[in-house]
N, C-alpha and C positions, 0 to 999 in steps of 0.2 A: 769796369773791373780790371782788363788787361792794363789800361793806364795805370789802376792804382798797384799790380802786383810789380810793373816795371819798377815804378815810383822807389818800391820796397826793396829792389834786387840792388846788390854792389855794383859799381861802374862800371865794371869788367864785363857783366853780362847783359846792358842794357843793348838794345837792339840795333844796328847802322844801317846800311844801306835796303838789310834784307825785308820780307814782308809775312805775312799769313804764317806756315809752315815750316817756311823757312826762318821766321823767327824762334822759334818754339826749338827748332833743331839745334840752332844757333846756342840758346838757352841750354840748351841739354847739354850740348858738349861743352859745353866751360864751366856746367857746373862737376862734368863727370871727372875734368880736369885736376878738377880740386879734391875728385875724392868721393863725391856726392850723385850716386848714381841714381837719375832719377825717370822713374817708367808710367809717361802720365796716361796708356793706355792701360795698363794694369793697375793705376792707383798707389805706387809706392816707390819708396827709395829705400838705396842702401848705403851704407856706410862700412867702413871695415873699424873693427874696435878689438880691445884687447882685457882680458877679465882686470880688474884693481885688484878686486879682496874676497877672499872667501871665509872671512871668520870676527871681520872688524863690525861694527855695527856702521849701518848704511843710511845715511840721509838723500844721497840721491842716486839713480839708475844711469844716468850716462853724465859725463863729463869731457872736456876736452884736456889731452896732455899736450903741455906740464900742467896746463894755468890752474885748471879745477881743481876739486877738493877729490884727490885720489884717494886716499885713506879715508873717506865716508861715500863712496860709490861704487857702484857695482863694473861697470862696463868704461873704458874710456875711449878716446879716439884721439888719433894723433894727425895734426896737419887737416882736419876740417871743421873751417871756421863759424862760428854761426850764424851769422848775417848771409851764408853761402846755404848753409843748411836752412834758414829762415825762407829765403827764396824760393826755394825748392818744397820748402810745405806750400807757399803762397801757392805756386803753379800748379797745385794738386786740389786749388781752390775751398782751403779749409779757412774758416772764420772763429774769429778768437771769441773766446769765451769765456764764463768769469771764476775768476781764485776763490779758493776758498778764503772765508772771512770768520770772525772771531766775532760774538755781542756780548753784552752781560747780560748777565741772569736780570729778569725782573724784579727777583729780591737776591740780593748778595749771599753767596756760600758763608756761612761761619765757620771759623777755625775747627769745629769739630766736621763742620761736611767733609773739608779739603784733605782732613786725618784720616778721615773714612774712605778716601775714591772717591766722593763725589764731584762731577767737574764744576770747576771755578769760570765754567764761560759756556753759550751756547756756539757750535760751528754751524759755520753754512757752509756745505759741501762744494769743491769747484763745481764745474755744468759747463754744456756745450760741447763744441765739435772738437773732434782731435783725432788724435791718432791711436792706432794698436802695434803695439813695439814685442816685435818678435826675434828672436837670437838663433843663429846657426853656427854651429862648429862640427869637426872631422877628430876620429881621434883612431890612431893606427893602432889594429892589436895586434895581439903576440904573433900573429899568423900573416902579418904584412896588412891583411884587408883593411880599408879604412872605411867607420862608419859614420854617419852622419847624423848628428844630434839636431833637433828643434823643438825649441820651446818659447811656450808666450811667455816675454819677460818678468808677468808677476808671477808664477808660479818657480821662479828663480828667487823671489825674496819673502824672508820667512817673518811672520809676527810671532815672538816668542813666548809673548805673555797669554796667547787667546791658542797657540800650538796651530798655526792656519796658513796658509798661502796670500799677498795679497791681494786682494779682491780683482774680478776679472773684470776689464771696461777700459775703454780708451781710457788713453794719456790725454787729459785737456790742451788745446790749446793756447798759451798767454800770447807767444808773438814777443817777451821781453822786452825792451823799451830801450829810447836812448837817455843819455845820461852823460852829465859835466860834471867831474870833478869838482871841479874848482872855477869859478866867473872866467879865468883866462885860458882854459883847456878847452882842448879843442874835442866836439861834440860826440859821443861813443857809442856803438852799441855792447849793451847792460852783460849782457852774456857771453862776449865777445872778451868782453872786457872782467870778466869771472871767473871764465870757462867752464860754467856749471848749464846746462842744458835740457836737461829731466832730473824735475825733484819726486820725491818719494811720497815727501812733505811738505806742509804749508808755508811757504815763506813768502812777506811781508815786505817791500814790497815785488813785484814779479820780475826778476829781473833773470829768468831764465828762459826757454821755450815752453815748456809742455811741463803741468803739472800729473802729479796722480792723485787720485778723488777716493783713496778707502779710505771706510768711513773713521777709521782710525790716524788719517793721515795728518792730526794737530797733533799729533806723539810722536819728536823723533828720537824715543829711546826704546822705539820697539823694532824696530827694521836690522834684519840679518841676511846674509846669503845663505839661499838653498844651497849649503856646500855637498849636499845627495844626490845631486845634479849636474854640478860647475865641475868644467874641469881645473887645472891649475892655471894658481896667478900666473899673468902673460901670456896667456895661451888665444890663439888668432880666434876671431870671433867675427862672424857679418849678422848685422844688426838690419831688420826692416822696419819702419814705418810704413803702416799702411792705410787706407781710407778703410778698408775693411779685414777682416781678418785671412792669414793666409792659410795653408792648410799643407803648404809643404815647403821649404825653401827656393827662389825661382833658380831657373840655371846660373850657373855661373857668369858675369858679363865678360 
């Protein structure tokens, strides 16, 4: 298993002389280098990120700036890569698990079903291991003092049609994949190459980290910001990944 999560990590952080412990350290500091701070006796990492949108409709929860899709994501991060962030789930020993998928109906919808709402396909729900994506910000009031907000990330995106939060459960894991352009391009990682990271919804093929699994997640024209909750666009943000859920922000590193 350590072979295989080296295997996984960028060349920057594959291990040289050092051994045991000191590999692991070694791992930690160059990923924390890059941004990706990662705590594999508490089970979690953080990243710094910055709100995108409070009012546009949302297809995915975290993104990388510039490359992603800012104007359909909620949270973005700037200067942490995902193949770096990739790594950094590996070492936290999570295994991928599967996308949601799309079948047909056994007998086909007719044009008055699809008039009506009724779905034109069955979903199979993502599954398996991932993560729980939690958000911390500070915000000064009138009085100097500054307070400290946290909240798990889906109760920051709102389904409008159903009036609901979405649903509470890890973000699955995909692991995103690589990918060639074109026959004489040179080999990529999917996400890296996107800048899209955690989606909301189900997109075909995985070419991001971490999905989310409500059970409404084949609809992306329902996802909005809790803007009752967010503070304003650009406003600093630390984001956790965690193997379990947190219960309050860690210290600051």
């Amino acid at each position: 298993m350590i072979l295989a999560v080296f295997v996984a990590l960028p060349t920057a952080f594959l291990p040289q002389q050092e051994e045991g412990a000191e590999n692991g350290s070694a791992v930690v500091s160059a990923l924390a280098s890059q941004g990706i701070h990662l705590n594999l006796e508490g089970g979690w990492i953080e990243v710094a990120a910055t709100i995108c949108q409070r009012s546009d409709p949302l297809e995915y929860l975290v993104i990388n700036l510039p490359r992603g899709k800012d104007h359909e994501a909620l949270f973005g991060c700037e200067g942490v890569d995902a193949q770096s962030l990739n790594a950094a789930m590996l070492l936290l020993g999570v295994k991928v698990g599967a996308n949601g998928k799309f079948e047909e109906l056994d007998t086909p919808p007719t044009r008055e079903d699809l008039e009506a709402g009724k779905p034109s396909h069955k979903v199979i729900p993502a599954s398996g291991d991932g993560f729980f994506i939690q958000a911390a910000w500070d915000i000064v009031g009138p009085d100097g003092k500054v307070e400290t907000y946290f909240h798990r990330a889906e109760d920051l995106v709102l389904n409008l049609r159903d009036q609901r939060a979405y649903h509470r459960g890890k973000f699955i894991y995909l692991g995103s994949r690589f990918i060639k352009p074109h026959r004489d391009a040179r080999e990529m990682f999917a996400a890296d190459a996107e800048g899209n990271y955690v989606s909301l919804c189900y997109f075909v093929p995985a070419n991001h980290l971490l999905t989310g699994n409500d059970p409404n997640a084949d609809d992306q024209y329902l996802w909005y910001p809790n803007i009752y909750l967010l503070p304003d666009i650009g406003h600093s943000v630390r984001l956790f990944f965690s193997l379990e859920p947190l219960s309050q922000p860690p210290p600051v590193s």
